[in-house]
N, C-alpha and C positions, 0 to 999 in steps of 0.2 A: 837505155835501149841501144842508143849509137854505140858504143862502148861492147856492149854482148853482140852484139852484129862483128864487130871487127874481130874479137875475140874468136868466134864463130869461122870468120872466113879467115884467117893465119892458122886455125887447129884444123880447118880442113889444109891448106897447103901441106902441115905439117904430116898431118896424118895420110897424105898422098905423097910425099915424099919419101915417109916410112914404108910406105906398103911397096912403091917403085924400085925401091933402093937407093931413091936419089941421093948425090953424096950433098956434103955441107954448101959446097960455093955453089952446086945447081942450084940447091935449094933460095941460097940469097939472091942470084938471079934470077930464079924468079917471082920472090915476093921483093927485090927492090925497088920496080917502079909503085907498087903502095908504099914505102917507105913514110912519104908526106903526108899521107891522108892518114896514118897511125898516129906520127905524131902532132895533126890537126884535131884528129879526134878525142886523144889523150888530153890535149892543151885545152878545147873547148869545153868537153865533159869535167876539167875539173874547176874550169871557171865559171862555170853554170851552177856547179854545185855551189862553190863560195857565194857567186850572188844571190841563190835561192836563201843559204844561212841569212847572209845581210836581210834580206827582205823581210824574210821572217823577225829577226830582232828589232828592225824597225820596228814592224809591224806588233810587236810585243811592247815596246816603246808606248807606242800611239796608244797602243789599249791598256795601258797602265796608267797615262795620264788622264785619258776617257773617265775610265773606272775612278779615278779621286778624284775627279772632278763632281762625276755624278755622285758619288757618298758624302762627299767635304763641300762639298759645292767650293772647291778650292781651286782659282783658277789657276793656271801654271805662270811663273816670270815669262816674260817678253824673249828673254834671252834661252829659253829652254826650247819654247816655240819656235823662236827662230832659229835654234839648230838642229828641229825636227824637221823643219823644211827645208832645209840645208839635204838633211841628209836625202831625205824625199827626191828631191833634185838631182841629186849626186846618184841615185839609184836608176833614175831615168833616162840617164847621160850614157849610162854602159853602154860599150859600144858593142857585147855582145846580145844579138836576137835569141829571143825565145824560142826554140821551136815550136810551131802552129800546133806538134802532136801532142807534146806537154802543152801548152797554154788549153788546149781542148780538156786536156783531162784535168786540172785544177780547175776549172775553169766556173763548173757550180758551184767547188767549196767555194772559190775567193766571192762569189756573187753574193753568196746567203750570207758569208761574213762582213762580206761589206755592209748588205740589207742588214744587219744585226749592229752592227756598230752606227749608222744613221739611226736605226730605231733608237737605241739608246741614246745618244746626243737629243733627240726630238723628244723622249721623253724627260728628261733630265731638264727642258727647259720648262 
């Protein structure tokens, strides 16, 4: 969303520069002073994405070991456990925030998945 928002306002500069006649170095003067908040938002938007993947694979992870545990009743080594919680840790360390607008809109699914993977842990015993 942050990402089409910028997108959004550089094609309007641009397309106001076309229509003005503006030449090329107006033009960069005057979208230079956003220059920083482009490539903050470029930098942010593609680190959000990688830790949304991490998360998710975790979180694929966890539900692989859930799932044969509950069918095998097989519990996992000590050492796999603990570098699920390794990784658990290491995902909460990010030092990039979620935005509040994305956390709002995931924010049922992860509820009812989590409710879903507690119910199966609870029935499983």
């Amino acid at each position: 969303m942050l990402l089409v928002s910028v997108v959004v306002y550089y094609a309007a500069f641009a397309i106001y520069s076309i229509i003005q006649n503006v030449g090329f170095y107006d033009f960069l003067l005057l979208v230079a002073p956003s220059i920083s908040f482009l490539i903050y938002t470029v930098q942010n938007s593609l680190s959000l994405k990688r830790h949304i993947e991490s998360k998710n694979e975790t979180l694929n992870q966890i539900d692989h070991y859930i799932n044969k545990y509950s069918k095998k009743k097989k519990v996992p080594k000590e050492n796999i456990l603990r570098q699920i919680q390794d990784v658990i840790y290491t995902e909460r360390t990010v030092p990039e925030k979620i935005p509040d607008w994305f956390y709002y809109l995931y924010k049922e699914d992860n509820e009812n998945r989590t409710d879903q993977i507690v119910k199966s842990i609870i029935a499983s015993f």
